[in-house]
C-alpha positions as CSV (number, residue, x, y, z in Angstrom):
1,X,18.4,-42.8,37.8
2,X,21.4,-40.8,38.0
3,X,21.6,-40.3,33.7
4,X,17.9,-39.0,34.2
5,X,19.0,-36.3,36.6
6,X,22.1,-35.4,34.6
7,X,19.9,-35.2,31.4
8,X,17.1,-33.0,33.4
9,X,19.9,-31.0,34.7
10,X,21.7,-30.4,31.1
11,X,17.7,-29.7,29.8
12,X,17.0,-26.9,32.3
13,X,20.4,-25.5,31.8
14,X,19.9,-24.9,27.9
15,X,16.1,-24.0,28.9
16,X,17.7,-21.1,30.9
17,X,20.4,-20.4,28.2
18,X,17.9,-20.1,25.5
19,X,15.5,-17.8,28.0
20,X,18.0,-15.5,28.8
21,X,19.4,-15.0,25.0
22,X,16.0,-13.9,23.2
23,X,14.7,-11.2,23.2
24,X,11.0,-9.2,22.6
25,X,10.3,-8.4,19.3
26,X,7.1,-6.4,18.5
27,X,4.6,-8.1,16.5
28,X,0.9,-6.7,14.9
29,X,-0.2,-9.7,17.2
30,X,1.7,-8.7,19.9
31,X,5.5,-9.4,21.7
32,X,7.5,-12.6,21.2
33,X,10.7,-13.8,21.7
34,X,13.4,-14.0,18.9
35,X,16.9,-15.0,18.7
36,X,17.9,-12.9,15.7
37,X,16.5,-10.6,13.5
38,X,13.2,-11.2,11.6
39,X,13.7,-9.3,8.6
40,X,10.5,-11.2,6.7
41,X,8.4,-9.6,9.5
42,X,10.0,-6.2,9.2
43,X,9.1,-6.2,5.8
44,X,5.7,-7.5,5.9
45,X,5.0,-4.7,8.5
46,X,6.5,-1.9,5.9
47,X,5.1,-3.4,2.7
48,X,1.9,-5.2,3.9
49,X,-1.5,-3.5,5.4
50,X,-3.2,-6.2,8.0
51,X,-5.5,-8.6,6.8
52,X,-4.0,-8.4,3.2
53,X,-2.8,-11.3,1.5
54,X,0.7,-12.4,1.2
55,X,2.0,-16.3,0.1
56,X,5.1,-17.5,2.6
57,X,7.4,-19.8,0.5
58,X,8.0,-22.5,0.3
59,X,6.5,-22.6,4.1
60,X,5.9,-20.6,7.6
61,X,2.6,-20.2,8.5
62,X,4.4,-18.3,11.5
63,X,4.3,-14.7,9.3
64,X,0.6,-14.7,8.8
65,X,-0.1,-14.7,12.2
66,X,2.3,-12.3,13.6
67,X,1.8,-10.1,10.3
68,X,-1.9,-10.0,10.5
69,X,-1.9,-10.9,6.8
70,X,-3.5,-13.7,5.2
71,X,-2.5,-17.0,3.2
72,X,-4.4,-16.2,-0.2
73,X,-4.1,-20.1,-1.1
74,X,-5.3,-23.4,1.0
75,X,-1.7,-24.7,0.8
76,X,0.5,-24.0,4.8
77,X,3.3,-25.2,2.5
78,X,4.0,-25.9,-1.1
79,X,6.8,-28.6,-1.5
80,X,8.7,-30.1,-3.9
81,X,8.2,-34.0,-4.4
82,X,5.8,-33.3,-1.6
83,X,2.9,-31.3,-3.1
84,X,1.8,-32.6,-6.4
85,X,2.2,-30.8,-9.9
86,X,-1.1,-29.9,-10.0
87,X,-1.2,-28.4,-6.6
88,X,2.1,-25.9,-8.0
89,X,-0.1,-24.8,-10.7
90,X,-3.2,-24.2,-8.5
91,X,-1.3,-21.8,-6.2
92,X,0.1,-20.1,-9.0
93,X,-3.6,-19.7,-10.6
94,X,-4.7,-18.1,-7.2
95,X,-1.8,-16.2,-7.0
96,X,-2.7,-14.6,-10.5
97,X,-6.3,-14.7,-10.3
98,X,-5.7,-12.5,-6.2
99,X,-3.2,-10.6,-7.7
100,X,-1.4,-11.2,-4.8
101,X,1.3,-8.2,-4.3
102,X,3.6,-10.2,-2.6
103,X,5.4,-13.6,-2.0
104,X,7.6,-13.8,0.9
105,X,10.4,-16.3,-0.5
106,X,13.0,-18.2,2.2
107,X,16.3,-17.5,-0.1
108,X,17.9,-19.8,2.7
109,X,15.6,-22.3,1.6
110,X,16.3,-21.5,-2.1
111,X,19.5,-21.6,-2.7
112,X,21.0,-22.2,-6.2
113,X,18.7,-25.0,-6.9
114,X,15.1,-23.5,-6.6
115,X,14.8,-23.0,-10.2
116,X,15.2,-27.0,-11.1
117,X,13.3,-28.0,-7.9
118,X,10.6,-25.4,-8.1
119,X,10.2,-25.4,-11.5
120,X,6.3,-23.9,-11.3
121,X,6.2,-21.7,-8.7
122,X,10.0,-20.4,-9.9
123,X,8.4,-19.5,-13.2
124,X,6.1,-17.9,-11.8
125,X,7.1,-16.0,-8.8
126,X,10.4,-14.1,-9.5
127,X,8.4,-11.8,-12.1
128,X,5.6,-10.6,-9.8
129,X,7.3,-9.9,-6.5
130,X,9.6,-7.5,-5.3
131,X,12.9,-9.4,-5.0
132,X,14.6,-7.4,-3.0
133,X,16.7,-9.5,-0.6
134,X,16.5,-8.8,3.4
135,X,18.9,-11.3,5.3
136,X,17.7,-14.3,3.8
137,X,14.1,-13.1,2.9
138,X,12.8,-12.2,-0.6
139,X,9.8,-9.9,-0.5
């Protein structure tokens, strides 16, 4: 019984901790509270009119809600040895065939090996997007 109160103890501690770091962030949705920066959101909001369609890659379904924009494809997520082949070269068919304006690439996520491991959507993507890099978000 003791461990359990310790653990509860350590549990609301770092509850408190993580309550008291964040902060409000404005959001098209609304406020909610970040630890850091959001730069993908910031440039969503200056880019991006409401209700438009953007593609989050390789995945968070988190932007097009607080965005107000929309996922142009039926894919949350588009993974690598995950998603199949086929599935790559659908989203970049409705990417082409919307003429979606803008992909909102995760360079964290990318790193140096996106081109080997994303072969069909790195193709694709770096040509018809604004590449410009905001703290680890390509718009």
């Amino acid at each position: 019984m003791q461990i359990f109160a310790i653990s509860a103890t350590c549990l609301a501690a770092f509850n408190l901790f993580l309550a008291l770091t964040a902060r409000p962030t404005a959001t098209r949705v609304g406020s909610v509270a970040v630890f850091k920066n959001v730069s993908g959101l910031t440039a969503l909001d200056e880019k991006v009119r409401p209700g438009e369609e953007v593609f989050a890659y390789p995945y968070c379904p988190m932007y097009y809600f607080l965005s107000a924009t929309t996922n142009p494809t039926r894919y949350g997520g588009l993974l690598y040895n995950f998603n199949t082949p086929e599935q790559f070269d659908e989203v970049v068919r409705v990417l082409e065939q919307r003429r979606v304006k803008y992909v909102l690439w995760d360079t964290h996520f990318q790193a140096k090996e996106v081109a080997a491991s994303f072969p069909r959507i790195g193709a694709h993507v770096p040509q018809r997007i604004d590449r410009r890099a905001l703290s680890g978000i390509a718009l």
